[in-house]
C-alpha positions in Angstrom: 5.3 54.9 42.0 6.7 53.9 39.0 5.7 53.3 35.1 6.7 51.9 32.2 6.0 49.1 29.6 7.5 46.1 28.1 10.0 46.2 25.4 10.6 41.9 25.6 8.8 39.3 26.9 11.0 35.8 25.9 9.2 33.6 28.5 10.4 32.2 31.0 13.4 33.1 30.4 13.7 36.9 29.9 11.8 40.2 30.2 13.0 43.5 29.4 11.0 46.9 30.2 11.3 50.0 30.6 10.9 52.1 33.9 10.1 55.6 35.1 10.2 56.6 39.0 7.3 59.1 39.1 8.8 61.3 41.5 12.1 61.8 39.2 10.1 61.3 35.5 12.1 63.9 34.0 15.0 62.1 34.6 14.0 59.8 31.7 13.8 56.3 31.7 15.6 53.2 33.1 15.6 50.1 30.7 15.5 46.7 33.1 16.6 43.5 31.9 15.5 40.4 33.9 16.8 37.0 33.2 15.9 33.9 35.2 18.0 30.6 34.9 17.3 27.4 36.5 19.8 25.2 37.5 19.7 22.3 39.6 15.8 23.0 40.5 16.9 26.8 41.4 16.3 29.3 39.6 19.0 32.6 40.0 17.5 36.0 39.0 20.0 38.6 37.3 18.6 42.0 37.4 20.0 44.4 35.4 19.2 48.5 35.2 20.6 51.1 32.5 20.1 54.1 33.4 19.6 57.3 30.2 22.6 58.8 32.4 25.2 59.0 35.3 22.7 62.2 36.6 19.9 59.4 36.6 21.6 56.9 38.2 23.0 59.1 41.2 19.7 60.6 41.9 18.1 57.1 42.1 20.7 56.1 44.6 20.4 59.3 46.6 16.4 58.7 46.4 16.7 55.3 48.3 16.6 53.0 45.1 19.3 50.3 46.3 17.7 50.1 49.9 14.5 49.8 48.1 15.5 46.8 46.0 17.3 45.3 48.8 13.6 45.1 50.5 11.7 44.2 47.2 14.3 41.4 46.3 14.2 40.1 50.5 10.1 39.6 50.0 10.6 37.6 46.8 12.8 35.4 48.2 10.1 35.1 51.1 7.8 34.6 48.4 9.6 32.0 46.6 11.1 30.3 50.0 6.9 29.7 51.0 5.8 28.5 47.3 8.4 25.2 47.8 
């Protein structure tokens, strides 16, 4: 589970927020920037995560966090791939 709120919202273009796994909330909190850019009628997500510290970071990796975008990221594409 995770939580947060939004620090940007520059749409369509760009959202920033902030993010807290549950499990790990006292590790602090993650700040996400997403940026979407069409070109050529496709539009490329950039995803990027800052994490309050190196200690964060590894325990989000050791938790499963890459795996678990890897999934999140393969069902959007589904997503997208069916809305065309």
């Amino acid at each position: 589970m995770f939580s947060g709120h939004y620090l940007e919202v520059d749409a369509p273009s760009r959202l920033v927020l902030t993010q807290v796994y549950e499990r790990m909330a006292d590790a602090g909190e993650a700040v996400v920037t997403v940026i979407f850019e069409e070109s050529q009628g496709t539009t490329r997500l950039t995803l990027h995560q800052l994490f309050p510290s190196r200690e964060a970071l590894e325990g989000a990796l050791a938790n499963g966090m890459e795996a678990g975008m890897r999934v999140t990221l393969d069902q959007l594409d589904t997503l997208a791939a069916s809305m065309r």
